[in-house]
C-alpha positions as CSV (number, residue, x, y, z in Angstrom):
1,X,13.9,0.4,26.5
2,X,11.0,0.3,24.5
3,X,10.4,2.5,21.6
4,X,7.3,5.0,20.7
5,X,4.8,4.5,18.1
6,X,6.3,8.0,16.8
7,X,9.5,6.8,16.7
8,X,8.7,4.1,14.9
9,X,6.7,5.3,12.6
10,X,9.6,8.1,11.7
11,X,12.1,5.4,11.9
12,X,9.9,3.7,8.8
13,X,9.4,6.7,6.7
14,X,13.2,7.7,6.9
15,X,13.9,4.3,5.4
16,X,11.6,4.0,2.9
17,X,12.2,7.6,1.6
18,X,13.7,7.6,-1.8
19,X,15.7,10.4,-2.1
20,X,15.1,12.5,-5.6
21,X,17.9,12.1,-8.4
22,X,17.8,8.0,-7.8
23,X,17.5,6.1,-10.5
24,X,16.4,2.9,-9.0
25,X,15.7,0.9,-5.5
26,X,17.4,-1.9,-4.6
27,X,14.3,-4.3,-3.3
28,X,15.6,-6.5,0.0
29,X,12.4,-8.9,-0.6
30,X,14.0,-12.5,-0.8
31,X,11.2,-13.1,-2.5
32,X,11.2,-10.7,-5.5
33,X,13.3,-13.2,-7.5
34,X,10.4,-15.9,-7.5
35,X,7.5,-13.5,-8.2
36,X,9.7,-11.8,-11.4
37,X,10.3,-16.0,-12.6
38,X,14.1,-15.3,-12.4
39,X,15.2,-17.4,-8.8
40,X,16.3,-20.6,-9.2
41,X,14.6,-23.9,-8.7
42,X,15.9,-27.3,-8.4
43,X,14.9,-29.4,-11.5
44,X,15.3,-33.0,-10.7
45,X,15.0,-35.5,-13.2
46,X,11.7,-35.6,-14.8
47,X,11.0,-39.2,-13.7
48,X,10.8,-38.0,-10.2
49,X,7.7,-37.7,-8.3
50,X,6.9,-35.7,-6.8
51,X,8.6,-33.7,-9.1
52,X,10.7,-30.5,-7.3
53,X,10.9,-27.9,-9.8
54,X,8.5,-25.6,-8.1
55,X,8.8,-22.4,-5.7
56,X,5.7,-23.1,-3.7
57,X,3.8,-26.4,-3.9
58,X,0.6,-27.3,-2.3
59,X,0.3,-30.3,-0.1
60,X,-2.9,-31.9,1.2
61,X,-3.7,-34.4,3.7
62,X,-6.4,-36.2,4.7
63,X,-6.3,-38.5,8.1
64,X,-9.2,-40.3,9.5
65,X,-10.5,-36.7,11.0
66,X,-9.2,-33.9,10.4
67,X,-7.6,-32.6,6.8
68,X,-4.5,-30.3,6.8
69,X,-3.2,-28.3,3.7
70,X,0.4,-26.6,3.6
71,X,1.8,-24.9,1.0
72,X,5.7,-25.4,1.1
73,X,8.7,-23.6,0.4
74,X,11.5,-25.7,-2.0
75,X,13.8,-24.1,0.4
76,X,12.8,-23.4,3.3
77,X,9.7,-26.0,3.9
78,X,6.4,-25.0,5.0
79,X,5.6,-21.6,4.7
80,X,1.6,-21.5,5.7
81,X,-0.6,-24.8,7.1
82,X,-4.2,-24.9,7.4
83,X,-6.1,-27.7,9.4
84,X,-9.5,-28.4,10.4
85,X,-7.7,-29.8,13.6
86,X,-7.6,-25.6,14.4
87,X,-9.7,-24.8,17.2
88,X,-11.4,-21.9,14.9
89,X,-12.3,-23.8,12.3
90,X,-13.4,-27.3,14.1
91,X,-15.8,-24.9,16.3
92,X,-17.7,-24.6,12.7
93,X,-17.7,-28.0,11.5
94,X,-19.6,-31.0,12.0
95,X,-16.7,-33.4,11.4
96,X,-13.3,-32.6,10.6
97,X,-13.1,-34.6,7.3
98,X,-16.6,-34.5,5.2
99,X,-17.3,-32.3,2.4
100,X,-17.6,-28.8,4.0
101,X,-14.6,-29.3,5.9
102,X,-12.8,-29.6,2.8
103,X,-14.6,-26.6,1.3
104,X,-14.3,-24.4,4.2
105,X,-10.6,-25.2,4.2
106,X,-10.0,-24.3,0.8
107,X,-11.7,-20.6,1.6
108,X,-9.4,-20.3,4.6
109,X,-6.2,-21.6,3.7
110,X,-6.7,-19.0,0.2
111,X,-7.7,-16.3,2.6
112,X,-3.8,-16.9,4.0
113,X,-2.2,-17.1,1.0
114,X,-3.5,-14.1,-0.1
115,X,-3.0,-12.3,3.1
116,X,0.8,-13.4,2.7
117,X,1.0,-12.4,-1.1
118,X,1.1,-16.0,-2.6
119,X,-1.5,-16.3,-5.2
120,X,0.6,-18.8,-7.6
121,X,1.5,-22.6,-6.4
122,X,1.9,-26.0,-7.8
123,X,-0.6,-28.8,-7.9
124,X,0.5,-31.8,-9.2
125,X,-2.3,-34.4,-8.7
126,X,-5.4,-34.4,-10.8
127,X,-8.5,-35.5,-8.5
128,X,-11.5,-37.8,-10.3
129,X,-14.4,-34.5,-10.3
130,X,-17.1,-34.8,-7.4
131,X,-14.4,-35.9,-4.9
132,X,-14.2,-33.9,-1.9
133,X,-10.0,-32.5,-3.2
134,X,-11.9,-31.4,-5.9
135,X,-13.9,-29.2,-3.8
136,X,-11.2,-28.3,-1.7
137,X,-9.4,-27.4,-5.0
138,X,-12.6,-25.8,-6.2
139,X,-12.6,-23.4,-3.2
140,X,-9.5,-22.8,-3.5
141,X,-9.3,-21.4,-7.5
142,X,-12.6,-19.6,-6.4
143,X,-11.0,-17.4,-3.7
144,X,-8.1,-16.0,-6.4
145,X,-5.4,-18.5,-6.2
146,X,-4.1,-20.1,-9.0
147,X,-3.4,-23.7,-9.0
148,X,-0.2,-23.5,-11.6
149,X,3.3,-21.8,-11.4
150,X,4.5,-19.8,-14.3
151,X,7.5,-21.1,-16.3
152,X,10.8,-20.1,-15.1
153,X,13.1,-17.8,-17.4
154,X,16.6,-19.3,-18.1
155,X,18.8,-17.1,-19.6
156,X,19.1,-16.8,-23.0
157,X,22.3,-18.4,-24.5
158,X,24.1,-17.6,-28.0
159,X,22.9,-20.9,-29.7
160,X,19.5,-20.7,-28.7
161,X,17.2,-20.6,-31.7
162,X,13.9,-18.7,-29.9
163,X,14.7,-16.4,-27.1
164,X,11.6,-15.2,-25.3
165,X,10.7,-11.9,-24.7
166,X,11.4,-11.0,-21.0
167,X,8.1,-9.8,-19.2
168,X,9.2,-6.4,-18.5
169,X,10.9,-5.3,-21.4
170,X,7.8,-4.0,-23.4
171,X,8.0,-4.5,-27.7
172,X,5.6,-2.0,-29.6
């Protein structure tokens, strides 16, 4: 039996009503550890590459036509891919590989990470400047993403010498 829009709706605001007198909300976002830096991530050793200390990392590849980007999950894999093999974006193009293929990519595939709420990633190669990745890249810093994950904070031990101050504890 399907349900209203009205009971829906209700169903929403009696779960998300905080009731007065509580001190704090318990967020259910799997996610909330990564954006506050706290979550874990695998280190490897730092001869690896690609190296897989990262939450999100961006992955780019180019075939004969078409270009796809993905930005993927340590955990879980792939979390959002973009291709110029997509029937929306090759209707726009002329090829599926040249230099405004690669731009228009970048603007759409930042246009879904910011409609998802990922605006930090990893990107680990460094492209020679006038290439077409460095457009793609270019497009892609343009639209509000930023290319470079913030360091992780590791708890602080006895014997540590310089323990950083935690981002939301405020010193005045």
């Amino acid at each position: 039996m399907a349900a209203s829009a009205k009971q829906i709706f209700s169903k929403i605001q009696q779960t998300n009503n905080v009731s007065k007198g509580t001190l704090y909300v318990v967020n259910r976002n799997p996610r909330n550890l990564e954006r506050l830096r706290l979550a874990y991530t695998v280190d490897g050793y730092h001869l690896e590459r690609p190296v897989r200390n990262f939450w999100h990392r961006l992955e780019l590849n180019a075939s004969k036509k078409y270009v796809t980007a993905k930005l993927v999950h340590f955990e879980n894999g792939p979390v959002i891919k973009c291709s110029t093999n997509e029937w929306a974006l090759k209707r726009h193009l002329y090829k599926g590989n040249d230099y405004t293929a690669f731009i228009t990519l970048g603007k759409v595939f930042a246009s879904r990470c910011l409609d998802a709420g990922l605006t930090e990633m990893r990107w680990d190669f460094i492209p020679s400047t006038g290439k077409k990745v460095d457009l793609f890249l270019l497009a892609v810093e343009k639209s509000g993403i930023c290319l470079m994950e913030p360091n992780r904070i590791r708890p602080a031990y006895s014997w540590d010498m310089h323990r950083p101050e935690k981002p939301w504890e405020v010193m005045e």
